[in-house]
C-alpha positions as CSV (number, residue, x, y, z in Angstrom):
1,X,0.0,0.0,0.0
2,X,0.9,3.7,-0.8
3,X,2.9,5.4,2.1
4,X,-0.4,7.9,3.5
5,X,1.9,10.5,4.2
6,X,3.2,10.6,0.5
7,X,-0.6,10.3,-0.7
8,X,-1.3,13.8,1.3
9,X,1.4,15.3,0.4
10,X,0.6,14.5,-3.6
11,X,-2.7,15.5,-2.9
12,X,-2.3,18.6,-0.8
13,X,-3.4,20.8,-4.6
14,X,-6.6,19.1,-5.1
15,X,-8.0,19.4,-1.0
16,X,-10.3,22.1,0.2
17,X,-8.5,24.8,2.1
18,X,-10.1,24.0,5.1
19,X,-8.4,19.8,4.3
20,X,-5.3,21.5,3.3
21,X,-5.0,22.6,6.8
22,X,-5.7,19.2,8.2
23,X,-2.9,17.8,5.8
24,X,-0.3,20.1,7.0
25,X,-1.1,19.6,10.2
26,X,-0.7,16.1,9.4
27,X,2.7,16.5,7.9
28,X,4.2,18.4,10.5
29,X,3.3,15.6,13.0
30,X,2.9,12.3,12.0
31,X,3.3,11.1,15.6
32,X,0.9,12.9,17.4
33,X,-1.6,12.7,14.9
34,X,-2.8,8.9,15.7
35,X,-2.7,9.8,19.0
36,X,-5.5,12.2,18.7
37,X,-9.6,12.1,19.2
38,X,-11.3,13.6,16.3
39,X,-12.2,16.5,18.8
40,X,-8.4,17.1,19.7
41,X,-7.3,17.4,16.2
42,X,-10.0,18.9,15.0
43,X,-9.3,22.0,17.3
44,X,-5.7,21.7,16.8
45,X,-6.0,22.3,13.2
46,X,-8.8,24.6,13.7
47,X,-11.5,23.0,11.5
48,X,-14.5,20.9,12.4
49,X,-14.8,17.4,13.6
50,X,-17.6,17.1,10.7
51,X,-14.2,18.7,8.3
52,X,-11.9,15.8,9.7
53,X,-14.6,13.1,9.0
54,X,-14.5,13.8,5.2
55,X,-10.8,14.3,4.8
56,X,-10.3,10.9,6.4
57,X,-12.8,9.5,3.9
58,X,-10.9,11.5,1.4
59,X,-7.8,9.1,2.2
60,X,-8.9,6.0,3.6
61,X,-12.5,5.6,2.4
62,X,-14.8,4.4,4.8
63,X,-12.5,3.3,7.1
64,X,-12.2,7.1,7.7
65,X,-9.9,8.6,10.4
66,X,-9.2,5.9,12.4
67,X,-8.0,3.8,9.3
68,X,-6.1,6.9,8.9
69,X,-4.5,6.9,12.3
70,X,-3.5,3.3,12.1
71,X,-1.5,3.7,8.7
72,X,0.2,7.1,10.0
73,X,1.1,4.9,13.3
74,X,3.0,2.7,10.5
75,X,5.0,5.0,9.7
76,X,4.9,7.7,11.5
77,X,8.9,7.7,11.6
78,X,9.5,7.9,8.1
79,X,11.8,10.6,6.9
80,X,9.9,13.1,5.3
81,X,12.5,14.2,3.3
82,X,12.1,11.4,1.0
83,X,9.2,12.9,-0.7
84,X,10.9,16.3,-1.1
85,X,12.0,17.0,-5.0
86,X,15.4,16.8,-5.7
87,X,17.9,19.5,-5.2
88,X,21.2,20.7,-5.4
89,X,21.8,20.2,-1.9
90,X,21.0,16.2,-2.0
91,X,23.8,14.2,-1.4
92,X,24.2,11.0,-3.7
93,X,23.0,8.6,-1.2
94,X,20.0,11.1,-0.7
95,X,19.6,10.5,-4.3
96,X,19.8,7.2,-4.4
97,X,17.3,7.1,-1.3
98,X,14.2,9.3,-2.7
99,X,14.1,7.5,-5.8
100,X,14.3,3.9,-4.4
101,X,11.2,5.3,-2.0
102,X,9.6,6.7,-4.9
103,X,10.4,3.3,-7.1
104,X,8.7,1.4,-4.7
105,X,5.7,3.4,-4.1
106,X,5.4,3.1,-7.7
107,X,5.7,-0.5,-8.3
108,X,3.1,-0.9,-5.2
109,X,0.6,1.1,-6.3
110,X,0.9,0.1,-9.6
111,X,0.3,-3.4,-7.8
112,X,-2.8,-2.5,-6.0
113,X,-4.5,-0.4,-9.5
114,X,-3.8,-3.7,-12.0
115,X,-6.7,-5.4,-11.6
116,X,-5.9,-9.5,-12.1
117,X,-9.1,-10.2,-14.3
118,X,-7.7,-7.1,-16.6
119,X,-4.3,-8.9,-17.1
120,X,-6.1,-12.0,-17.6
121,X,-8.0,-11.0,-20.2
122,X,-5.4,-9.1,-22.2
123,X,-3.1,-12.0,-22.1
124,X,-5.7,-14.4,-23.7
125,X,-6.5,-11.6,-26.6
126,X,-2.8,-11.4,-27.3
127,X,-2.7,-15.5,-27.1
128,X,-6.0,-15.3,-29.7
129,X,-4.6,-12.9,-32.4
130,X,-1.7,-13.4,-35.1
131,X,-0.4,-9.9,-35.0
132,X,0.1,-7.3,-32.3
133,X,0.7,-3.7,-32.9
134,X,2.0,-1.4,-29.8
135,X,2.2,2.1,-30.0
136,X,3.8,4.7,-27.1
137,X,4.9,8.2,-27.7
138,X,7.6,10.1,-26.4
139,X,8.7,7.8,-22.7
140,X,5.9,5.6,-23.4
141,X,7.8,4.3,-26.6
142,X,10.4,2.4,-24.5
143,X,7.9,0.5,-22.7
144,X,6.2,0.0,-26.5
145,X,9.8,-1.1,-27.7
146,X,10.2,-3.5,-24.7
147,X,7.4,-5.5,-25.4
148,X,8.0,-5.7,-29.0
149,X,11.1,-7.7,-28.4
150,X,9.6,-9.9,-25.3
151,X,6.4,-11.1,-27.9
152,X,8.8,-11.5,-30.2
153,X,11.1,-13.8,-28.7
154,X,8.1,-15.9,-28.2
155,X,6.4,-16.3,-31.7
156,X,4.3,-13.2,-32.3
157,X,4.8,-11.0,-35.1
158,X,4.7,-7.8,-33.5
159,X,4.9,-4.0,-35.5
160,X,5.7,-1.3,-33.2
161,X,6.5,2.2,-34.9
162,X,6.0,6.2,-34.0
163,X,5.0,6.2,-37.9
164,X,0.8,6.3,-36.7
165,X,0.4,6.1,-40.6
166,X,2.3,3.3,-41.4
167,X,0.1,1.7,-38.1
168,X,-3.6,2.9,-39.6
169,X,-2.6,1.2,-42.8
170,X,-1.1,-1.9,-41.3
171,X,-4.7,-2.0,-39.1
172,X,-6.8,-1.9,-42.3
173,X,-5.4,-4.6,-43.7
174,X,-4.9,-7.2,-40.9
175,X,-7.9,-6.1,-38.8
176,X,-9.3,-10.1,-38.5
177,X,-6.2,-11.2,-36.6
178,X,-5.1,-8.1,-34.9
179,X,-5.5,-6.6,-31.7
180,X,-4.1,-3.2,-30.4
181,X,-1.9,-2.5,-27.6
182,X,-1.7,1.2,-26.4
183,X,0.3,2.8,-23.7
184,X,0.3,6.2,-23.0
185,X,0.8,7.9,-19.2
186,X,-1.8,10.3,-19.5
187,X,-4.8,8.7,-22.0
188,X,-5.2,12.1,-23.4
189,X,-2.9,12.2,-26.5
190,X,-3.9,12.7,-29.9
191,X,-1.9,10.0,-31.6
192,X,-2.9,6.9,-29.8
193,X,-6.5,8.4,-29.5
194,X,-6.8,8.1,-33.5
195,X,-5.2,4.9,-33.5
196,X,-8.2,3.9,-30.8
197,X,-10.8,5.2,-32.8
198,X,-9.5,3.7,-36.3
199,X,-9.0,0.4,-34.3
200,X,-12.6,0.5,-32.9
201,X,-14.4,1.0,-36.3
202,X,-12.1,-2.1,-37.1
203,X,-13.3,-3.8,-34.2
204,X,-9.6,-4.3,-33.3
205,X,-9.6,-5.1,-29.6
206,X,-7.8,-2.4,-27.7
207,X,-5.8,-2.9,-24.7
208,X,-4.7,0.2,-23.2
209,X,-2.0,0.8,-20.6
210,X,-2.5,4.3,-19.2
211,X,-2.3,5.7,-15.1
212,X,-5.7,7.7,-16.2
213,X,-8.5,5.0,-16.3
214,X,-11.0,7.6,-16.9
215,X,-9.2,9.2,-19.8
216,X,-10.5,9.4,-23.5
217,X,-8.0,6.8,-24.8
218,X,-9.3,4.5,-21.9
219,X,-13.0,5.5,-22.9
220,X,-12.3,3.7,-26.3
221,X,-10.4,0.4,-24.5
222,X,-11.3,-3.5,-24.7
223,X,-9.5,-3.3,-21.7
224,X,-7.9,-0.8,-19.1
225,X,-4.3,-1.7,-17.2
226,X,-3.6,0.8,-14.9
227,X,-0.7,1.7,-13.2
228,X,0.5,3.9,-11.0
229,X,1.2,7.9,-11.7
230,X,2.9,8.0,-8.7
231,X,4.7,11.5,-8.8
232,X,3.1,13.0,-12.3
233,X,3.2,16.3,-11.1
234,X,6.2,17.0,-9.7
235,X,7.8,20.0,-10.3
236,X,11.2,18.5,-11.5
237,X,8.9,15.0,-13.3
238,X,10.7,12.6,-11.3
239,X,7.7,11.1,-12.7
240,X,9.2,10.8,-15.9
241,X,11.3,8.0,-14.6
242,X,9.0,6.5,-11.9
243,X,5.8,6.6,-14.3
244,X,7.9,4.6,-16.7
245,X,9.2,2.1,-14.1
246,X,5.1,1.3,-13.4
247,X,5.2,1.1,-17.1
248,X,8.0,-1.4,-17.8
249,X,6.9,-3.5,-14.5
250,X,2.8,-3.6,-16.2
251,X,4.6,-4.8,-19.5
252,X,6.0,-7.4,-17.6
253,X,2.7,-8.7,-15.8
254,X,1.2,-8.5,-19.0
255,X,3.7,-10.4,-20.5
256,X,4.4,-13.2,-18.1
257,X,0.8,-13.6,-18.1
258,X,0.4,-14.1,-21.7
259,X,3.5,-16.9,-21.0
260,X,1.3,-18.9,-18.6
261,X,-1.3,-19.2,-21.9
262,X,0.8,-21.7,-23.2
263,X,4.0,-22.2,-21.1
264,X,5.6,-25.3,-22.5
265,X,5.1,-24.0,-26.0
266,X,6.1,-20.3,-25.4
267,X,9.4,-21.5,-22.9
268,X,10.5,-23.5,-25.8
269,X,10.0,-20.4,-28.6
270,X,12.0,-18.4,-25.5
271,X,14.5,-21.1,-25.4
272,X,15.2,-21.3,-29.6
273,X,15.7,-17.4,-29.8
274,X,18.6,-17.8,-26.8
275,X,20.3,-20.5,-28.7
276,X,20.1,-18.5,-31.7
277,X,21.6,-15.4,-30.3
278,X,24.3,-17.0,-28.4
279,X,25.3,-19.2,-31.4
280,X,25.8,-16.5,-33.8
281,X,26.1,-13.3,-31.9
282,X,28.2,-14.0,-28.2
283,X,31.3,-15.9,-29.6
């Protein structure tokens, strides 16, 4: 589960002002917090009890504040500092310490958004159809890349391409044994949007790997993965790296998944394209 003290801290922009001020009080003492009635830290953050009811609601659903105490009593000694930006005073092992925190919070989120039945699913329609196309733009495109080469080391014929032309014609003319794999962080960009609309007039099923499960690209989608946006709007995008961890670990769910579809056959495939490569390409 997502460290509760990061989750306010990313959410501090979207709160009332009047939950802002229960957040910050929050921040600035994760220790005494759980210690508190509802009255007592109601008054200390000068708001209403009815005001802490709904923020705790806000951040643990209905188990409310006193689901909210018990995670801050977790962790109530975590260094704070972790989920500062980076800066030029950091040291290297301060570095190396916020982004392993940030790393994992990704990874765990991104763990607790994937829904199982989701990544069943995809990995049957990938098992079902002849040829898959991926496309991702911009950091999305390494993820795209990286499954290209797992599917095919296994048997798949697999086009993945930034050329969305060269994909919309490619579509048109394999549309009975196609499907459609889509990852974008945000769900809102023009290119894989068209490709989702050609591919649904097609009906080309659409899996769509996005941290937006509500966004237009998502809207057009056979089915949604989603994973975690972690720190998206960070001043300095640290996101940029941890979005695209959650990215790479999703492609790797998906694809062991689609391994387990037919493991003897697909192990073997994996096992002929190692020979290959180390026969004519290690010596």
């Amino acid at each position: 589960m997502e460290s509760i003290l990061f989750s306010i801290q990313k959410k501090l922009p979207t709160l009332t002002k009047t939950e802002q001020r229960l957040a910050q009080y929050v921040l600035a003492h994760p220790v005494q917090v759980p210690t508190m009635t509802t009255s007592a830290f109601a008054k200390a953050a000068n708001v209403s009890a009815a005001t802490v009811a709904r923020f705790g609601k806000t951040l643990c659903g209905q188990g409310g504040f006193p689901a909210l105490k018990l995670r801050l009593s977790s962790e109530g000694n975590t260094d704070q500092r972790l989920f500062d930006e980076i800066n030029p005073t950091d040291t290297t092992t301060d570095l190396k310490n916020k982004l392993t925190f940030r790393i994992n919070q990704a990874i765990t989120e991104t763990n607790h958004r994937l829904k199982n039945d989701a990544l069943e699913e995809s990995a049957m329609i990938l098992h079902s159809k002849q040829t898959i196309f991926i496309y991702g733009l911009g950091a999305s495109n390494v993820a795209a890349e990286d499954l290209q080469q797992k599917l095919l080391r296994v048997g798949k014929s697999v086009i993945q391409s930034l050329d969305t032309h060269l994909l919309a014609a490619a579509l048109t003319t394999q549309k009975t044994q196609a499907a459609l794999i889509l990852i974008s962080n945000s769900g809102e960009k023009q290119e894989p949007l068209q490709l989702a609309k050609i591919a649904q007039e097609l009906n080309i099923p659409i899996i769509v790997l996005t941290h937006n499960n509500q966004s237009q690209i998502a809207q057009l989608a056979t089915i949604t993965l989603q994973h975690d946006d972690s720190t998206e709007n960070s001043q300095l995008r640290s996101a940029a790296t941890t979005s695209l961890i959650a990215q790479l670990y999703a492609v790797d769910l998906l694809y062991y998944s689609f391994l387990e579809q037919d493991f003897t056959a697909n192990t073997n495939q994996l096992a002929d394209s190692s020979n290959v490569i180390s026969e004519y390409f290690t010596k």
